[in-house]
C-alpha positions as CSV (number, residue, x, y, z in Angstrom):
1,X,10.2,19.3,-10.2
2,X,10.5,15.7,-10.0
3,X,7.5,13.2,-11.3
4,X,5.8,11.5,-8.7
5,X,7.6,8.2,-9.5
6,X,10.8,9.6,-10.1
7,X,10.8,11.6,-6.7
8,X,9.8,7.8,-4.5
9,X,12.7,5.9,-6.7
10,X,15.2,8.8,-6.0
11,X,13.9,9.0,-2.6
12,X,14.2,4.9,-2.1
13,X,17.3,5.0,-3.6
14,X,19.0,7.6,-1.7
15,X,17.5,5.8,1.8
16,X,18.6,3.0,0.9
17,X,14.6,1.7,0.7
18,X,15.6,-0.3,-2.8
19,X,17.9,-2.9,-3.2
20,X,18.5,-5.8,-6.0
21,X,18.9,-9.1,-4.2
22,X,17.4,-12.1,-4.1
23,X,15.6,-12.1,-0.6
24,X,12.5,-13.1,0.6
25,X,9.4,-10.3,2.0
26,X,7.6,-10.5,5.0
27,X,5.2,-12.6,2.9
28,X,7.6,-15.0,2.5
29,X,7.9,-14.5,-1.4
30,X,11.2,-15.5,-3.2
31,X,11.6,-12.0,-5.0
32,X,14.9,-10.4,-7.0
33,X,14.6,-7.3,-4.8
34,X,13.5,-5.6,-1.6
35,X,11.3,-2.4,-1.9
36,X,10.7,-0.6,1.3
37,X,8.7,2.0,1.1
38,X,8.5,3.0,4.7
39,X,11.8,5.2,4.2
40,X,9.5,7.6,2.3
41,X,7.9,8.2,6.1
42,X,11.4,9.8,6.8
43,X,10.8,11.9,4.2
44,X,7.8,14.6,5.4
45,X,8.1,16.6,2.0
46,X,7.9,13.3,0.2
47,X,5.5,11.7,2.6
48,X,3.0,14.6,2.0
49,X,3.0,14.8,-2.2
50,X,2.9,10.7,-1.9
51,X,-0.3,11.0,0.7
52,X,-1.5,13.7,-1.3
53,X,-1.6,11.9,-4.6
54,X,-3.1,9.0,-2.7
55,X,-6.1,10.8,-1.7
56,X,-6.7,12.0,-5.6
57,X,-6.8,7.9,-5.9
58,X,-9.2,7.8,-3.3
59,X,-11.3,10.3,-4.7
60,X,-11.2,9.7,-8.2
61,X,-11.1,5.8,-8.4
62,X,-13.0,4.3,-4.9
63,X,-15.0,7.5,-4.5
64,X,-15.5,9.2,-0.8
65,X,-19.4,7.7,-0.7
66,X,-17.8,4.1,-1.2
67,X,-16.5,3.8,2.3
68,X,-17.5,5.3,6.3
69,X,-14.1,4.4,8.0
70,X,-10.3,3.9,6.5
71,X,-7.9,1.5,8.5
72,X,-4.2,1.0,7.9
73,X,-2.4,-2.4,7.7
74,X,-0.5,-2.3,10.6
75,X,2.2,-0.6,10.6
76,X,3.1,0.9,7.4
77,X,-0.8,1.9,6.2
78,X,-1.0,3.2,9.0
79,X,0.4,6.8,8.4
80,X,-1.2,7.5,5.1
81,X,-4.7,5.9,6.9
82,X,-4.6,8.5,9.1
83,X,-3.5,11.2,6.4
84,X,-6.4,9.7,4.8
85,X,-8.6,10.4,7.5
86,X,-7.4,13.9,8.4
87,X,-8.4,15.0,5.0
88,X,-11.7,13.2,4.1
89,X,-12.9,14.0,7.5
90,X,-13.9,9.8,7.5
91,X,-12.9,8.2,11.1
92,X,-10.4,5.6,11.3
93,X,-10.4,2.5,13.2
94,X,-6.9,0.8,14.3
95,X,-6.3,-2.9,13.7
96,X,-4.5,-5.3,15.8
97,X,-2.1,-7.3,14.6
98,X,-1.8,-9.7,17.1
99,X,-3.1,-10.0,21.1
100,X,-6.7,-10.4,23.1
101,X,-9.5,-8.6,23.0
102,X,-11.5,-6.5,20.2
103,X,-9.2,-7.3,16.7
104,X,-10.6,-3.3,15.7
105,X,-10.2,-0.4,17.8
106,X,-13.0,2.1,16.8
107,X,-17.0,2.5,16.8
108,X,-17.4,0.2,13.7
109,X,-20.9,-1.1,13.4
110,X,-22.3,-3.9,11.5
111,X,-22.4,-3.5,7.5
112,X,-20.1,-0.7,8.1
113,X,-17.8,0.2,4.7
114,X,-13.9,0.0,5.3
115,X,-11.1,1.5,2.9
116,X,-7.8,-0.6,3.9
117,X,-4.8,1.6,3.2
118,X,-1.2,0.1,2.7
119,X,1.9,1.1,0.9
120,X,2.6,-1.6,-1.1
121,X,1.1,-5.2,-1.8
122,X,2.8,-8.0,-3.3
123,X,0.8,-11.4,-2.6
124,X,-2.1,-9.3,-0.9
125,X,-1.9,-11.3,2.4
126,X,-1.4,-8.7,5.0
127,X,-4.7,-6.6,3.3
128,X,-6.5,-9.8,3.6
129,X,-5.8,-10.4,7.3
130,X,-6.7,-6.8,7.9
131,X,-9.7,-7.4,6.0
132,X,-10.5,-10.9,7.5
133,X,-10.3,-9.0,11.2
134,X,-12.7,-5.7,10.0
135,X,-15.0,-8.7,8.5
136,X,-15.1,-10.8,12.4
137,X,-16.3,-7.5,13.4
138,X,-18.7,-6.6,11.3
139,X,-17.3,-4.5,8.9
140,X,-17.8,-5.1,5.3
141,X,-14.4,-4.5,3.0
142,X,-14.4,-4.3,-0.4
143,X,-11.4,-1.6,-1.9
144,X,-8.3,-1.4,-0.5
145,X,-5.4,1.7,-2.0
146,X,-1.7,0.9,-2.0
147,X,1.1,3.3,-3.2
148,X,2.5,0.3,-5.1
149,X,1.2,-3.3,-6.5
150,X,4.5,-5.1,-7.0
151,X,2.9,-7.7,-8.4
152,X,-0.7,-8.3,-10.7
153,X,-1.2,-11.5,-9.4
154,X,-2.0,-9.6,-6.0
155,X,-4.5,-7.8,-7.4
156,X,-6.4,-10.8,-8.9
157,X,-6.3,-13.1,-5.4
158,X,-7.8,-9.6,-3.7
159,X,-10.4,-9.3,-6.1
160,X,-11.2,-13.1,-5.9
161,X,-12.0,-12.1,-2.0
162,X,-14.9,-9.2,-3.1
163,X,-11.6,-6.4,-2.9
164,X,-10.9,-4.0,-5.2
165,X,-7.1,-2.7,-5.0
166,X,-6.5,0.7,-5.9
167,X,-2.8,1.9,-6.8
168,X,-0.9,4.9,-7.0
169,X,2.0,4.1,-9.2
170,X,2.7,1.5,-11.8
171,X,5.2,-0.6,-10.3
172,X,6.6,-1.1,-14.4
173,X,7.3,2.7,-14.4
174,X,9.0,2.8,-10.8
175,X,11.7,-0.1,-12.1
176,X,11.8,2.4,-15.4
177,X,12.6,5.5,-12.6
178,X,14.9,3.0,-11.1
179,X,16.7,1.9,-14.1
180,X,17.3,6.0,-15.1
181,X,18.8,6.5,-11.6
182,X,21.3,3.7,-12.6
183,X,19.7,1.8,-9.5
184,X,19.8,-1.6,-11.0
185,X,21.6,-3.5,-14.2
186,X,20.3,-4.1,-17.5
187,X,19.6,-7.7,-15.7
188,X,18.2,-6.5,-12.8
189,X,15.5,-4.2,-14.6
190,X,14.8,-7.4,-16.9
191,X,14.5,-9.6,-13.3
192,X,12.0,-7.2,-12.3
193,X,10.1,-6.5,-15.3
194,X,9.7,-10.6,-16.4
195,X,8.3,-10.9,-11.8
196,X,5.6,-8.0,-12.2
């Protein structure tokens, strides 16, 4: 049986969800690579051991006391919030990214805790907005639990706002899973490696 990082780099690899090129993310950062990890959602067996292993995050590193609701970034924290939710029996409240009306769907009242769930952060701007919304509406966020950080700088501006990030796997030994698959050039691992 596969590791855990060696089953999402095989599974990114072979669905196309990694490639080496210099391209920019939705967060507008100038980065040596795209990772998508929403190609694991097309995936179920891989989905479920991924969400699975999240939860143990959950558990062991935010703690199930920590928090009353979970809400996804929209629209890839979304699945594993509401795998999230399913299992810790906690409610979920959905997010808007955009439009009129409330910014959080759900029965969220003041000084209510909120877990934000994504699958990966690299500036930590799209857990921020999230955050900034829960906050306008009374919620009060302060961890958030990704599968991956691709980048430590993330974790430092989140922390800077009162958030704690959470992670799943290093994003050091997913370029090292990468690099055994033959994924990327001795360059390319050294690109990624000298970004994190």
């Amino acid at each position: 049986m596969y590791s855990l990082v060696d089953l999402v780099a095989k599974t990114l690899v072979k669905a196309g969800g990694f490639l080496a090129w210099p391209d920019k993310t939705d967060e507008g950062v100038l980065q040596p690579f795209v990772l998508d990890l929403t190609t694991i959602l097309s995936h179920p067996p891989v989905f479920l051991r991924v969400a699975s292993n999240l939860l143990q995050v959950v558990r062991k590193k935010a703690g199930l006391k920590s928090f009353e609701f979970v809400a996804g970034v929209p629209l890839a924290g979304i699945p594993y919030a509401s795998f999230l939710c399913v299992k810790t029996c906690k409610p979920m409240l959905l997010v808007r990214e955009r439009g009129g009306g409330k910014l959080v769907e759900g029965p969220l009242k003041m000084g209510d805790r909120v877990l934000v769930v994504d699958d990966s952060v690299v500036t930590g701007r799209q857990i921020l907005e999230t955050a900034s919304k829960i906050v306008s509406e009374g919620g009060v966020v302060e961890q958030a639990v990704v599968i991956i950080c691709q980048n430590k700088n993330a974790v430092k501006r989140l922390k800077s706002k009162g958030i704690t990030l959470h992670e799943l796997i290093d994003f050091k030994s997913l370029v090292g899973s990468l690099k055994k698959l033959d994924a990327l050039t001795e360059e390319e691992y050294n690109s990624l490696l000298s970004n994190v």
